[in-house]
C-alpha positions in Angstrom: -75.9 37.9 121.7 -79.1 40.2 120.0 -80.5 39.5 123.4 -80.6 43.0 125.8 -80.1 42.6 129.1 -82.3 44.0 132.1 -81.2 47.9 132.7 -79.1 47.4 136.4 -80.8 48.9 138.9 -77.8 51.6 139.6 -77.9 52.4 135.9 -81.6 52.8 135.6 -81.2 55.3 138.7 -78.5 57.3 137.1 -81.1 57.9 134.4 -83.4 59.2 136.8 -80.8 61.6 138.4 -79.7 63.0 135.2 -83.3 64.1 134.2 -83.0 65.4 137.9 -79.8 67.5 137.5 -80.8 68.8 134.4 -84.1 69.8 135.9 -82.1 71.5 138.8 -79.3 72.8 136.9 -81.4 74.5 134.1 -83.4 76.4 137.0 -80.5 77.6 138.5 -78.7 78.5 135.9 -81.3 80.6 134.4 -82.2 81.9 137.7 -78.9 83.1 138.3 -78.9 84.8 134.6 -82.3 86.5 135.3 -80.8 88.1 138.6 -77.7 89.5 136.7 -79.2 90.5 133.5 -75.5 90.0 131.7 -75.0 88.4 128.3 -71.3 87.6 128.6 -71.6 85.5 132.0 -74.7 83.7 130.2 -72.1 83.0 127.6 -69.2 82.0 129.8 -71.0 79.7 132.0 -72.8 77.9 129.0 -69.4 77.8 127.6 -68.2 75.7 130.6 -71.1 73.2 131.0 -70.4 72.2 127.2 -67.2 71.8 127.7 -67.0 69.3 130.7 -69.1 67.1 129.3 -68.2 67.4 125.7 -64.6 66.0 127.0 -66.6 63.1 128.6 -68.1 62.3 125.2 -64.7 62.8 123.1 -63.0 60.6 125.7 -65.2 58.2 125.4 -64.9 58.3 121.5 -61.2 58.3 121.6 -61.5 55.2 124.4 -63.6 53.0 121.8 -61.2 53.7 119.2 -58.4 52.3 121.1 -60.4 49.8 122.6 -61.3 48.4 119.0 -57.4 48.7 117.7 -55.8 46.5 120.6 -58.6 44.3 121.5 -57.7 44.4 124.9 -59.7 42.2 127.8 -60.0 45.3 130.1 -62.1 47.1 127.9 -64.4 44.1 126.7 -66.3 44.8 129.8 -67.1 48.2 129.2 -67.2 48.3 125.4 -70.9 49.3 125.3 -70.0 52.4 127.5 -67.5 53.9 125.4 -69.6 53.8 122.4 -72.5 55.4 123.8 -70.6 58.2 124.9 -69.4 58.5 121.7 -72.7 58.5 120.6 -73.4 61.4 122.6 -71.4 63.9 120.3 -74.3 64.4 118.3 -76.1 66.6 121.3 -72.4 68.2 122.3 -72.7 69.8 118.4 -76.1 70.9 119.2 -75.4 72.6 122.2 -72.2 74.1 120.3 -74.1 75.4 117.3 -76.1 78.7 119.9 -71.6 78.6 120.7 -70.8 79.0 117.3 -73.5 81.6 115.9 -73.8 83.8 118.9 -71.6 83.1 122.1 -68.5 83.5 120.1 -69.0 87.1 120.4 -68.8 86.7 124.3 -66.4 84.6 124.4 -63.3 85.2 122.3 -61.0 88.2 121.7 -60.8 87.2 117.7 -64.3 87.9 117.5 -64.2 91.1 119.1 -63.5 93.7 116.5 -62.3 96.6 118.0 -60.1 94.6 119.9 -58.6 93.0 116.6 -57.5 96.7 115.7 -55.5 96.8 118.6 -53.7 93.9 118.8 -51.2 92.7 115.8 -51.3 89.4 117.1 -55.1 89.1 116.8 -55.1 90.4 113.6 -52.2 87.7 111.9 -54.5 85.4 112.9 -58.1 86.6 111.9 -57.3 84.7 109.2 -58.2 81.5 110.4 -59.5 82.9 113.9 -63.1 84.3 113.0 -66.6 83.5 113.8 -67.2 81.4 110.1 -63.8 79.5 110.0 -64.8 78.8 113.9 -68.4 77.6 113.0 -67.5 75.7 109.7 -64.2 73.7 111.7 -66.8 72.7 114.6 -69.0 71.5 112.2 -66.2 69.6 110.5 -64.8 68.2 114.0 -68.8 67.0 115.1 -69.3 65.2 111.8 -65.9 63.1 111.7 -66.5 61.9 115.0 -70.1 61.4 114.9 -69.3 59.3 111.9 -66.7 57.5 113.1 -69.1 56.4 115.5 -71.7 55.3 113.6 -69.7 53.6 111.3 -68.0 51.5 114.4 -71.1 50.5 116.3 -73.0 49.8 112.8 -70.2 47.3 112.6 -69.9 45.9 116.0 -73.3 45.5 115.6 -73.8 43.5 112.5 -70.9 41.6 113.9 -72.7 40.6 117.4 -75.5 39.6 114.9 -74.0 37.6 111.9 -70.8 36.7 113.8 -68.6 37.3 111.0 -65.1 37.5 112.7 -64.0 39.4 109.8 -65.8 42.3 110.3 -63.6 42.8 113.7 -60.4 43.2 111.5 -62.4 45.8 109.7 -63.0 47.7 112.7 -59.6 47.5 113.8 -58.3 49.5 110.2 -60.5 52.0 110.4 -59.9 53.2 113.9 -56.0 53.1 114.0 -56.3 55.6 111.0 -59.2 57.0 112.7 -56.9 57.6 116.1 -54.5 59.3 114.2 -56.6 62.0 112.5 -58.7 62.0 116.1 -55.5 63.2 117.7 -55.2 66.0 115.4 -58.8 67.3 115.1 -58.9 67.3 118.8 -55.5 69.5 118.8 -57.1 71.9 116.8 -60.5 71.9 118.5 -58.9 72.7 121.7 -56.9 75.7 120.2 -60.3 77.0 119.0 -62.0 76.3 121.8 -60.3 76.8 124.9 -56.6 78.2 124.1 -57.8 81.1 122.2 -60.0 82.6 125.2 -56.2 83.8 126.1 -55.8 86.7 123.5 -51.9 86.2 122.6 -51.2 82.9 124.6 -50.5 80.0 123.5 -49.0 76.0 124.2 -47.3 73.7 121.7 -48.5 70.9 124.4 -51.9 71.9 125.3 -53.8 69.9 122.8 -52.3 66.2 124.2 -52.5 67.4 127.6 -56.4 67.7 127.1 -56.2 64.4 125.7 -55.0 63.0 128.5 -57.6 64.6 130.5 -60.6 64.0 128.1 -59.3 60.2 128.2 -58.8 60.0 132.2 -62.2 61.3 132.9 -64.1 59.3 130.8 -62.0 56.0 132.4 -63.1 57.4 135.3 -66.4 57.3 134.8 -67.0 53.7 133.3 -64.3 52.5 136.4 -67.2 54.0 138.5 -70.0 52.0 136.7 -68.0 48.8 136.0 -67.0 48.9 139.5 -70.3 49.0 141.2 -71.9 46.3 139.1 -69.2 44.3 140.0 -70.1 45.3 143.6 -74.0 44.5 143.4 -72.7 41.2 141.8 -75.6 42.1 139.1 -75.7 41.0 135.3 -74.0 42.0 133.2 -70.6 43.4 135.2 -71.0 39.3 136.9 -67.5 38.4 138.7 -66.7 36.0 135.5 -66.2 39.6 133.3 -65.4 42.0 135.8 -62.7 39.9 137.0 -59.2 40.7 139.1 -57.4 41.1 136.4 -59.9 43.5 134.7 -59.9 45.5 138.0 -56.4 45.8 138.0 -56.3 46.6 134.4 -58.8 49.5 134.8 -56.8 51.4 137.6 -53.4 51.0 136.0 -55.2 52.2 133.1 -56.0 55.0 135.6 -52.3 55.6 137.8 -50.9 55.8 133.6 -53.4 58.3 132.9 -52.6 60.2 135.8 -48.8 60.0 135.6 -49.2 61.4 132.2 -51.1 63.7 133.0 -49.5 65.2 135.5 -45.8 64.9 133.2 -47.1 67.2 130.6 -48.7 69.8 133.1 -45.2 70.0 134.7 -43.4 70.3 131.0 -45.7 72.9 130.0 -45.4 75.2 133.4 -41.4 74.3 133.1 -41.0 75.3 129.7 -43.1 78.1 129.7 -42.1 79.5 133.1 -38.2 79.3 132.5 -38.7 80.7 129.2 -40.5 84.2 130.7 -42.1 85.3 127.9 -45.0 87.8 128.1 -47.1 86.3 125.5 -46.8 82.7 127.2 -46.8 83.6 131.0 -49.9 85.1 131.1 -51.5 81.8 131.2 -50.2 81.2 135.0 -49.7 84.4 136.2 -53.6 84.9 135.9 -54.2 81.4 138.0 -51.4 82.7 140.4 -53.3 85.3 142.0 -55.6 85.9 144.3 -57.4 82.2 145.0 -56.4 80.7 142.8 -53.3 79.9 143.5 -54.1 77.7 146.2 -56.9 76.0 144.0 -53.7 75.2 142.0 -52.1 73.7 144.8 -54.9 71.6 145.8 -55.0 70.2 142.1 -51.3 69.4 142.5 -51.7 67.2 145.5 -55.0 65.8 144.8 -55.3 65.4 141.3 -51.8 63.8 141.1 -50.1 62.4 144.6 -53.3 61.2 146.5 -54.4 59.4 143.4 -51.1 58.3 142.5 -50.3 56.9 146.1 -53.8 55.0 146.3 -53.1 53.5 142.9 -49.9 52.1 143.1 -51.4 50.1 146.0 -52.5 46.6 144.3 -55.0 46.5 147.4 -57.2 49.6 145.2 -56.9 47.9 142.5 -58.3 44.5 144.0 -61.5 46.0 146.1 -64.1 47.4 143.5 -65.2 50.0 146.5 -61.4 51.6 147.0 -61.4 51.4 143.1 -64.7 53.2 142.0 -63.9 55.7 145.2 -60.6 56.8 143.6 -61.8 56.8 139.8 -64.9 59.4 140.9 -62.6 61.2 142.7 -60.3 61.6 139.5 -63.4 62.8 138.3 -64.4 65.5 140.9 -60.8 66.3 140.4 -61.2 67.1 136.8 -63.7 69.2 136.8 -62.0 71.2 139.4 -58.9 71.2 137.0 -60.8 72.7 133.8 -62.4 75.6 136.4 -58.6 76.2 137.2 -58.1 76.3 133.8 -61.2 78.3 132.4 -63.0 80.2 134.9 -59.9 83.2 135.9 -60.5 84.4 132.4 -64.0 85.2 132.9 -64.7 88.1 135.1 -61.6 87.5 136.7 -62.9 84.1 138.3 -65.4 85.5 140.8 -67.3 83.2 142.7 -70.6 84.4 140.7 -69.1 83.1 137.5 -67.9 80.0 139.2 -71.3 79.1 140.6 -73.3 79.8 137.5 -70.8 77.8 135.4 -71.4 75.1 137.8 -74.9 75.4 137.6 -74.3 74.3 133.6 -72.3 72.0 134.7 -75.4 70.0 136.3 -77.5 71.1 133.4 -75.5 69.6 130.5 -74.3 67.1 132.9 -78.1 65.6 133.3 -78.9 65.5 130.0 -75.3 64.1 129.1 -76.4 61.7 131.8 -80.0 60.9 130.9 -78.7 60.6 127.1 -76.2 58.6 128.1 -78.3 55.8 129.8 -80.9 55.7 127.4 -78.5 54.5 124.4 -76.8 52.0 127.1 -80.4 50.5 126.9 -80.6 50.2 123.2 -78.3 47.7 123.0 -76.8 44.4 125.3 -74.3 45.8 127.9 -71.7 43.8 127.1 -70.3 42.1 124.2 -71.4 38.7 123.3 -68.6 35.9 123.7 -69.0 34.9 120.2 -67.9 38.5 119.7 -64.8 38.1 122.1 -63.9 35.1 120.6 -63.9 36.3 117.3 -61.5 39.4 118.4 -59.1 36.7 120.0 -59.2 34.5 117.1 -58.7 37.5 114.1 -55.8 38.6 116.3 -54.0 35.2 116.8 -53.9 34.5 113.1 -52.9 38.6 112.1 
């Protein structure tokens, strides 16, 4: 199919509304900045906004990867929406390079010289924890998966064109290995990235339990979209692709994601907790004080045993309305998981640096959006049938 179809309605709005929220965002943000007249909180609360939605993008990459190894019919549907949130790495680097070359600083206690000189720890590891190694390993992290991308959709693309079934088993090779070394760049991004804003702290399981996360929200969000074109009953998400079994596909896909989720939160407060040591406890005993404590709580319930009860019920899974209600909720739910996770270290998580960071949350989060919606309109929505076939065929005969 080299035919595009008409931009739905809903889609074409959430275009709209990102240009809005960025709009919004950006003026609020910077307003907040201009009243404090602080650097570091600048810093912080950029830091944030790229991060939420750069773990919309990555899931979305590591989503289309899978997606194009097992060939699976729940993810026919919503194909087009992994890859262009993959495709939106390019702008996460972009946003990460004023990160790299300047926020760093800010940010991280490895990039803070004098504190170096007083902590041993710090200094074993300014070997591979400093500003250059952290700039050139982004820049390596943003260029595999940006490739990997390209390379993918160049394929699925010639593919939709020339129907050469081949060209699917192609696909297929490169993304398992491409899954593999995805698993491990990711692992290492989130240790420079996020673990090291702790100055001595650290988790052996931290890397796949962002994974999980990255890969939950971004199901999330196309559950949300499939969902409601389903709803409108609107080309392309028609009843004959989004069908039952697609539905129930999508939030199974989502109670797994949960469940595992909430598996390795509870090994790595187990293991870490029982084990009591100073260097690893930090981690919850600042999100055990003050507020924040019972913003853990809430996560506990609501991130895991609301969304787990609704989802075991095969009535969510059958009603696209309970369905998309959950999967934004998982969403909502995310975001108030990373501030859990994030925002204490930063001035001791006061409610300025919380609403500033949310503020970049709306600002990245438009243009992520607005981004977003304009490569969904590049190309057809969903993949052709010829395409579908072909996957279904190359499979039968591996």
């Amino acid at each position: 199919m080299t035919t595009q179809e008409t931009m739905p309605p809903g889609l074409a709005r959430l275009g709209k509304i990102g240009v809005a929220l960025a709009v919004l965002g950006g003026v609020a943000f910077l307003g907040g900045i201009a009243m404090l007249h602080e650097e570091k909180m600048f810093w912080e609360a950029y830091f944030f906004g790229w991060l939420i939605w750069t773990c919309y993008g990555l899931g979305c990459f590591g989503l289309m990867l899978l997606q194009t190894v097992i060939r699976s019919n729940w993810g026919y549907p919503v194909m087009r929406l992994f890859e262009a949130g993959a495709k939106t790495l390019p702008l996460m680097f972009l946003l990460f390079l004023p990160l790299a070359f300047r926020g760093a600083y800010f940010l991280y206690p490895w990039a803070d010289h004098a504190m170096v000189m007083k902590d041993p720890v710090l200094q074993h590891r300014s070997g591979m924890m400093n500003v250059p190694g952290f700039a050139i390993r982004g820049l390596l992290y943003f260029a595999f998966w940006t490739f990997c991308t390209l390379y993918l959709t160049r394929l699925t693309k010639a593919q939709d064109e020339t129907g050469n079934e081949a060209l699917a088993q192609n696909r297929t090779n490169f993304a398992a290995g491409a899954m593999v070394v995805h698993g491990i760049l990711v692992t290492f991004a989130v240790l420079d990235w996020v673990m090291t804003l702790e100055p001595d702290w650290y988790s052996t399981i931290f890397g796949v339990w962002f994974i999980i996360g990255q890969t939950l929200s971004a199901m999330g969000l196309v559950t949300v979209i499939g969902s409601k074109g389903y709803a409108a009953n609107r080309a392309p998400w028609t009843r004959e692709v989004v069908t039952e079994t697609v539905r129930r596909d999508w939030g199974n896909m989502l109670l797994m994601l949960t469940m595992v989720w909430a598996y390795f939160s509870l090994s790595q407060w187990l293991i870490i907790w029982n084990g009591n040591l100073p260097q690893e406890i930090v981690f919850y005993v600042h999100r055990f004080q003050g507020n924040w404590i019972y913003v853990g709580a809430f996560i506990v319930i609501f991130q895991f045993f609301v969304p787990f009860l609704a989802l075991l019920s095969g009535k969510t899974k059958r009603y696209p309305g309970l369905l998309s209600t959950v999967a934004a909720w998982l969403m909502i739910m995310r975001l108030i998981d990373l501030t859990w996770h994030v925002l204490p270290i930063f001035h001791g998580g006061s409610m300025a640096i919380v609403l500033l960071a949310y503020a970049a949350v709306a600002a990245f989060g438009g243009l992520w959006l607005a981004l977003f919606v304009r490569l969904l309109g590049a190309n057809s929505l969903v993949q052709s049938p010829q395409f579908v076939n072909g996957y279904r065929e190359v499979k039968h005969h591996a």
